[in-house]
Backbone as ProteinMPNN parsed JSONL, in Angstrom:
{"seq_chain_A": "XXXXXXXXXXXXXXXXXXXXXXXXXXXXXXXXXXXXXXXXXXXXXXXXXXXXXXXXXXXXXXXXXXXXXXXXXXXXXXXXXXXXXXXXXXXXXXXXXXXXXXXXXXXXXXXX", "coords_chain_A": {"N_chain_A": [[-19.243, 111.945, 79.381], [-18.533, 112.536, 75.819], [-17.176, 116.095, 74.961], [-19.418, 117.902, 73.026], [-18.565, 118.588, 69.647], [-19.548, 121.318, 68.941], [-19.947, 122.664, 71.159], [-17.16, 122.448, 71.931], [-15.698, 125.275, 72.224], [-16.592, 126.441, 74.171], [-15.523, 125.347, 76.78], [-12.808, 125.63, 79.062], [-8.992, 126.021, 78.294], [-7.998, 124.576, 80.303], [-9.371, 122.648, 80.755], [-8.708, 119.826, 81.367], [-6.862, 119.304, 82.982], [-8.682, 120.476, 85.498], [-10.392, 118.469, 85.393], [-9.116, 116.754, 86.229], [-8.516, 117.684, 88.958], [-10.725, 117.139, 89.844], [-11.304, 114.204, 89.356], [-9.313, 113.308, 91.31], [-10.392, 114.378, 93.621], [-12.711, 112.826, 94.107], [-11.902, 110.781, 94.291], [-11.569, 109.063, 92.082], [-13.928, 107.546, 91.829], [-18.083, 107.351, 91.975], [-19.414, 110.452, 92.478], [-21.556, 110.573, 93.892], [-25.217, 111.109, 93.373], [-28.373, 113.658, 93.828], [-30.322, 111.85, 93.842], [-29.318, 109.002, 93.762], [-27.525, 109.308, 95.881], [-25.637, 107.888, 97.687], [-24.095, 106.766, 95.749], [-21.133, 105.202, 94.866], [-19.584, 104.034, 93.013], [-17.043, 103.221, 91.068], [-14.913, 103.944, 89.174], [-14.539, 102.052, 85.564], [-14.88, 99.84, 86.792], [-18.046, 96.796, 87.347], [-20.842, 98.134, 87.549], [-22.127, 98.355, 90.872], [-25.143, 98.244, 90.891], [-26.047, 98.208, 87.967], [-24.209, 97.078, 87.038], [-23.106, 97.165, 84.478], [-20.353, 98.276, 83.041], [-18.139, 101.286, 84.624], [-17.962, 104.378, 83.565], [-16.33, 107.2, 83.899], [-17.793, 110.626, 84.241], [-17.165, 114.093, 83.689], [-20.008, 116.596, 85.07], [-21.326, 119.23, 84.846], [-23.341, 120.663, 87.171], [-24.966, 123.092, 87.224], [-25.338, 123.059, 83.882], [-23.514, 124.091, 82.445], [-21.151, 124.887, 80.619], [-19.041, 126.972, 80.683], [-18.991, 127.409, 83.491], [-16.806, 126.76, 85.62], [-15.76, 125.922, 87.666], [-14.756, 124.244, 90.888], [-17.12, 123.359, 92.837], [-18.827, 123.409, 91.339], [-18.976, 121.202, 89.772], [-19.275, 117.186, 89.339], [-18.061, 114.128, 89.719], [-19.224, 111.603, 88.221], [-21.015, 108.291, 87.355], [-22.888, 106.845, 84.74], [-24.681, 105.996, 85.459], [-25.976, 107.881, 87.661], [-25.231, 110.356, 86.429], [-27.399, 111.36, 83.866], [-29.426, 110.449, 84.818], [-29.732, 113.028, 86.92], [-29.321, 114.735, 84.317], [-32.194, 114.856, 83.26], [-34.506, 116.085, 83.177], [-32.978, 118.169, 82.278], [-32.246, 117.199, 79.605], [-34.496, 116.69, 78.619], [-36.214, 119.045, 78.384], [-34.506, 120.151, 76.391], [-34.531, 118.658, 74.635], [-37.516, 119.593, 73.667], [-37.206, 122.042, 73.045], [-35.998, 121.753, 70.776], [-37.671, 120.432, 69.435], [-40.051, 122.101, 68.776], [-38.515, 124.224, 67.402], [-37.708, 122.562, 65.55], [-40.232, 122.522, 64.774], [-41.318, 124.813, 63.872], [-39.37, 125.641, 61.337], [-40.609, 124.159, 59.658], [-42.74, 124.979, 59.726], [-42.718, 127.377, 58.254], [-41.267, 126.554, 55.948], [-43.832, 125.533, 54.652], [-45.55, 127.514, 54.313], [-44.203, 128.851, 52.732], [-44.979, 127.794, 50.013], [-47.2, 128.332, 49.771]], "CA_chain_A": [[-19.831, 112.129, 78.068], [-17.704, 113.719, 75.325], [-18.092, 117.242, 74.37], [-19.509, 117.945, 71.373], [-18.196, 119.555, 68.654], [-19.804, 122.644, 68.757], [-19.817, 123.165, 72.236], [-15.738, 122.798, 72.599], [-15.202, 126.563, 72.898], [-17.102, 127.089, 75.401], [-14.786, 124.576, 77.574], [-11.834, 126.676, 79.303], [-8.33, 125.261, 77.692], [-7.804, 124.0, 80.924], [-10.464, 121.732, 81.188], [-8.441, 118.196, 81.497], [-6.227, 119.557, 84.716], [-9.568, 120.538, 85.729], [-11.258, 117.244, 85.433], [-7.886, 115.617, 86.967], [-8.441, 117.892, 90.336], [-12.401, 116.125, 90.019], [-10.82, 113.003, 89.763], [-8.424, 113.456, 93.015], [-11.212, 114.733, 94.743], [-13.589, 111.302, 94.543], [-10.933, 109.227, 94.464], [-11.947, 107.932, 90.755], [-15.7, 107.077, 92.276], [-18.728, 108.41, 91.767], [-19.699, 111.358, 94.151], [-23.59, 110.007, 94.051], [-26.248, 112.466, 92.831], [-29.379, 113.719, 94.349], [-31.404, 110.413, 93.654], [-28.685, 108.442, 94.378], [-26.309, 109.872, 96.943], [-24.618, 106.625, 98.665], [-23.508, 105.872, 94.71], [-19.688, 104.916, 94.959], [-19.195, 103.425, 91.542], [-15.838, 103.311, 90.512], [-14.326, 104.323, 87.356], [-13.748, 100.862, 85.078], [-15.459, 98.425, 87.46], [-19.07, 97.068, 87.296], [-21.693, 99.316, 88.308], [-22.851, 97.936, 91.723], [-26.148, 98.161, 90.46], [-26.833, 98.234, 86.858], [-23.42, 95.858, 86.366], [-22.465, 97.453, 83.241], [-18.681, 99.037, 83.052], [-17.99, 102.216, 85.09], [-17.352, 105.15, 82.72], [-17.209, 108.38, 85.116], [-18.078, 111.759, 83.433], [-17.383, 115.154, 84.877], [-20.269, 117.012, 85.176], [-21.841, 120.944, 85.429], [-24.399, 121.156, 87.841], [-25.396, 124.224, 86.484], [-25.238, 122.593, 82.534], [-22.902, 125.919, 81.82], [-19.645, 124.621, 80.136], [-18.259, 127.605, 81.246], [-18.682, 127.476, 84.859], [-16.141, 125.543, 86.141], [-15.742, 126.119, 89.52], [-14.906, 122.724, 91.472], [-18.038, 123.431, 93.482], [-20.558, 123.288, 90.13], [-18.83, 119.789, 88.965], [-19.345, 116.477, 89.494], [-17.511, 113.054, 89.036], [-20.658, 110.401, 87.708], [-21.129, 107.654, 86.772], [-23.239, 106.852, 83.956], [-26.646, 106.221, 85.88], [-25.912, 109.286, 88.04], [-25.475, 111.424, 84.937], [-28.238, 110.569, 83.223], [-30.478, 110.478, 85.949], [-29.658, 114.075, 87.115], [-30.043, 115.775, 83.565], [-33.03, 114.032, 82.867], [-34.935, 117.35, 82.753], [-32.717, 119.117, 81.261], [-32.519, 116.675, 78.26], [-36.285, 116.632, 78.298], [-36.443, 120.242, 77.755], [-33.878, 120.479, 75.12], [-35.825, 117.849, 73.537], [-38.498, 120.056, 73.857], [-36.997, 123.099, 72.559], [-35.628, 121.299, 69.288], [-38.792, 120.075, 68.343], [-40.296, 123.348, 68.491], [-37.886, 124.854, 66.395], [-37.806, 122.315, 63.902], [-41.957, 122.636, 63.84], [-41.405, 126.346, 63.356], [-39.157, 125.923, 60.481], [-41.373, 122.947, 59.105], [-44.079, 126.005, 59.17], [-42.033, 128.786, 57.627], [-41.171, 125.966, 54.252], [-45.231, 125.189, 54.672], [-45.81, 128.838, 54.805], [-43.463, 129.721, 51.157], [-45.813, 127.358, 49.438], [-48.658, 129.059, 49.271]], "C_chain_A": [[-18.876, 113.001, 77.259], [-18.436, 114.571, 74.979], [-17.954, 117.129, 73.033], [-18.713, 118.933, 70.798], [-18.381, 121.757, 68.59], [-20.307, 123.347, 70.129], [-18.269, 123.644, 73.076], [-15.304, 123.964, 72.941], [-15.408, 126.947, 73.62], [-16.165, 126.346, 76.972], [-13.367, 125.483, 77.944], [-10.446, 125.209, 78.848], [-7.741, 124.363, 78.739], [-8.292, 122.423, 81.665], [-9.66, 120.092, 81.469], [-7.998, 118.734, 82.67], [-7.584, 120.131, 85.355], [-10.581, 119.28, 86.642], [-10.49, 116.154, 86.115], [-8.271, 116.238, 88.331], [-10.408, 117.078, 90.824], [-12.0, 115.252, 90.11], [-10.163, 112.652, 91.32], [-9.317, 113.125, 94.113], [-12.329, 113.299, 95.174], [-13.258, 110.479, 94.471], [-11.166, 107.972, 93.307], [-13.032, 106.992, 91.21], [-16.384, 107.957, 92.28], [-19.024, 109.556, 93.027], [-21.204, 111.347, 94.013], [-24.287, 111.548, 93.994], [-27.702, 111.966, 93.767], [-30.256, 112.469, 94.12], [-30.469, 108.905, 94.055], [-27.218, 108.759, 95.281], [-25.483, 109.125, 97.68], [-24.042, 106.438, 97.476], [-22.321, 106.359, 94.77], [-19.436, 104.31, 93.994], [-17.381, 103.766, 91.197], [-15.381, 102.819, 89.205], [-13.978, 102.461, 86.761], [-14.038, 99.661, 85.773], [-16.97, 98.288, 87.071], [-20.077, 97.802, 87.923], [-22.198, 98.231, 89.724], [-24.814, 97.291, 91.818], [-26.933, 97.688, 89.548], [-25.691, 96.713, 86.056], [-22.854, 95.92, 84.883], [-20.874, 98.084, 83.786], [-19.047, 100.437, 83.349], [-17.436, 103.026, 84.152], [-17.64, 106.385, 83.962], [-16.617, 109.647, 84.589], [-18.107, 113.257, 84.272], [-18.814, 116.04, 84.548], [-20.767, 118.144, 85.926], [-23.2, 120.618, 86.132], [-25.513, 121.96, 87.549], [-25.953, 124.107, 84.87], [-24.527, 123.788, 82.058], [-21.161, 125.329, 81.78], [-18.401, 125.841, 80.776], [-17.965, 127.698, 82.428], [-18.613, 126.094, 85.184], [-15.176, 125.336, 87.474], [-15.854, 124.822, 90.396], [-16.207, 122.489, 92.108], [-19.405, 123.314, 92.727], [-20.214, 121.845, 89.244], [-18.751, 118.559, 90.001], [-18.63, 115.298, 88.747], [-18.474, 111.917, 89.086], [-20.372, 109.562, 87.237], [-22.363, 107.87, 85.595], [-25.055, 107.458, 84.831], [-27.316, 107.795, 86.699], [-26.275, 110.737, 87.429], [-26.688, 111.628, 84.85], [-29.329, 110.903, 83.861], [-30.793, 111.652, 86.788], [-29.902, 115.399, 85.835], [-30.998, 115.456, 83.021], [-33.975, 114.759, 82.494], [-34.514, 118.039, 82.156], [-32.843, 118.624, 79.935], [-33.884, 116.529, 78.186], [-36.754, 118.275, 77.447], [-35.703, 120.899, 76.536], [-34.28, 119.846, 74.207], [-37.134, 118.894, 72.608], [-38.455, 121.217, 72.639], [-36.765, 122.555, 70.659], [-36.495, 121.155, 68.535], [-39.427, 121.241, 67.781], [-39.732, 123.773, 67.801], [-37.774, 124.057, 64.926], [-39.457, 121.994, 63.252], [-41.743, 124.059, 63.405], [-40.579, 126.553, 62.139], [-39.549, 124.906, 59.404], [-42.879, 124.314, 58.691], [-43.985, 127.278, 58.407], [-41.783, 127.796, 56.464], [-42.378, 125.831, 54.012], [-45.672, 126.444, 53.988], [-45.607, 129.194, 52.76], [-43.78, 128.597, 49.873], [-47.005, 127.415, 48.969], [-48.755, 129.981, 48.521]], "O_chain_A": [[-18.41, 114.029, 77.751], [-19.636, 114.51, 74.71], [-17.136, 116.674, 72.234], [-18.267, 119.934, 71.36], [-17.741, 122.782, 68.355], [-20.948, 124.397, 70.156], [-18.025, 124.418, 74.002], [-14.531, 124.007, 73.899], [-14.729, 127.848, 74.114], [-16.248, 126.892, 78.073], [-12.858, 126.048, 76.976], [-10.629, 123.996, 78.955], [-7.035, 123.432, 78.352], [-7.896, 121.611, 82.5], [-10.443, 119.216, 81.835], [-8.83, 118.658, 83.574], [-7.074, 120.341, 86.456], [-11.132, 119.179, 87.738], [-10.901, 115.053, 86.481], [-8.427, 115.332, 89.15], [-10.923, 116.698, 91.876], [-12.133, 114.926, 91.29], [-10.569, 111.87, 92.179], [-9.294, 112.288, 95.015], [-12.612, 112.922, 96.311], [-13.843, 109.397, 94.518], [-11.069, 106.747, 93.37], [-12.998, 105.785, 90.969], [-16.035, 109.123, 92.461], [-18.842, 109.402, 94.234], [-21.858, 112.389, 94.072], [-23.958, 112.655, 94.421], [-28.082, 110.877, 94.197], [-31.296, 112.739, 94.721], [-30.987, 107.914, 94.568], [-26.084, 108.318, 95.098], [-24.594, 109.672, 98.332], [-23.063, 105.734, 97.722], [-22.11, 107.572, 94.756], [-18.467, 103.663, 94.392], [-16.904, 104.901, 91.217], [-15.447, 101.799, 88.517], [-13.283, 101.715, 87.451], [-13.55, 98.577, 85.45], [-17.469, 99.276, 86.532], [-19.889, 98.014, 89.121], [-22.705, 97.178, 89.339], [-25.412, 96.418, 92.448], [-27.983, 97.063, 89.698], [-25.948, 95.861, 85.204], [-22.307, 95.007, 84.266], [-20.549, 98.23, 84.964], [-19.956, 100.979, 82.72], [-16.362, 102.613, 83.714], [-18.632, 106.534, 84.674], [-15.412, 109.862, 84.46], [-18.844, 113.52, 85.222], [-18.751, 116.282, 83.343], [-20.76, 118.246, 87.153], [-24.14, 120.295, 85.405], [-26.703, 121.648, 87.597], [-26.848, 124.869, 84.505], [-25.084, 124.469, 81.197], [-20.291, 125.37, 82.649], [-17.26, 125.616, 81.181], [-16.818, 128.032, 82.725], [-19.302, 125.074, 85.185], [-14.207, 124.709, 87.904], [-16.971, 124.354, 90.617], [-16.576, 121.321, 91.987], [-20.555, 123.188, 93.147], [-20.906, 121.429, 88.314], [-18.335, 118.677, 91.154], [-18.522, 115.283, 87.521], [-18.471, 111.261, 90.128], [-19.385, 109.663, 86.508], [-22.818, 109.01, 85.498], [-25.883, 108.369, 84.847], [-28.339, 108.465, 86.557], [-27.036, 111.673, 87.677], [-27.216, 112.142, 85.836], [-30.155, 111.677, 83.377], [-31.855, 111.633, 87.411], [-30.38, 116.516, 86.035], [-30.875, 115.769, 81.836], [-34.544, 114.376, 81.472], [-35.194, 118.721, 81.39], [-33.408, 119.309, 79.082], [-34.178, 115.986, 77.121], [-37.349, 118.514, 76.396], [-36.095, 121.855, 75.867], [-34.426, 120.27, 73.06], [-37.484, 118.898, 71.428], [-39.223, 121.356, 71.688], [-37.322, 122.995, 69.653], [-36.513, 121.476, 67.347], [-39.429, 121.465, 66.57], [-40.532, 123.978, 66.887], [-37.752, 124.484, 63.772], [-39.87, 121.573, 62.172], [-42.18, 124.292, 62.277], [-40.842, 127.63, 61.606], [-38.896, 124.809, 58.365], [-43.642, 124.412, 57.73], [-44.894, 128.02, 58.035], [-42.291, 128.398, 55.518], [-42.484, 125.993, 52.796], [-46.249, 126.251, 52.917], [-46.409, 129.564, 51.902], [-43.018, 128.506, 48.911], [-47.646, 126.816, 48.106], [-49.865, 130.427, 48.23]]}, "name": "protein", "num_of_chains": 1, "seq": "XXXXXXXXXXXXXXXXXXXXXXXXXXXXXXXXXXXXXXXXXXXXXXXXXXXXXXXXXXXXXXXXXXXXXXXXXXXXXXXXXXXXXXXXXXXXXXXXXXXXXXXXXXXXXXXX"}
């Protein structure tokens, strides 16, 4: 997944030789996640599974751009991904909405 914009600083400037010793290490296949742990997908082929094109994404374990410790990243495929922050994007969901009801109630609010 690329990083966003406004997360790039938080990425150490090293981050591609980084993501090259992740690569090495799974041999440009996925290293299968807790729900799917046999998944071997390889980078640029079809998914075994889903049969779409192999894109493979390093990810934090942790979701902490900064910690980048070979031991808190992962080389994924898509479904892997996806399928492992599935909570976390639920709860950032979560959080957003909340904040944009709370400033939906603070313009509500300077109407009265």
């Amino acid at each position: 997944m690329p990083i966003r914009p406004e997360n790039r600083a938080r990425y150490p400037k090293d981050w591609k030789q980084i993501v090259e010793k992740v690569r090495e290490r799974s041999g440009n296949r996925c290293e299968g996640s807790p729900d799917f742990p046999d998944c071997r997908a390889a980078n640029g082929e079809p998914h075994p599974e889903t049969g779409s094109r192999v894109v493979l994404t390093t990810a934090h374990l942790d979701h902490v751009p900064e910690h980048c410790d070979l031991e808190n990243l992962r080389h994924w495929c898509q479904r892997c991904h996806l399928n492992y922050d599935k909570h976390h994007h639920a709860e950032t969901m979560r959080a957003t909405r909340r904040a944009r009801l709370a400033v939906a109630d603070l313009f509500a609010n300077l109407g009265e």
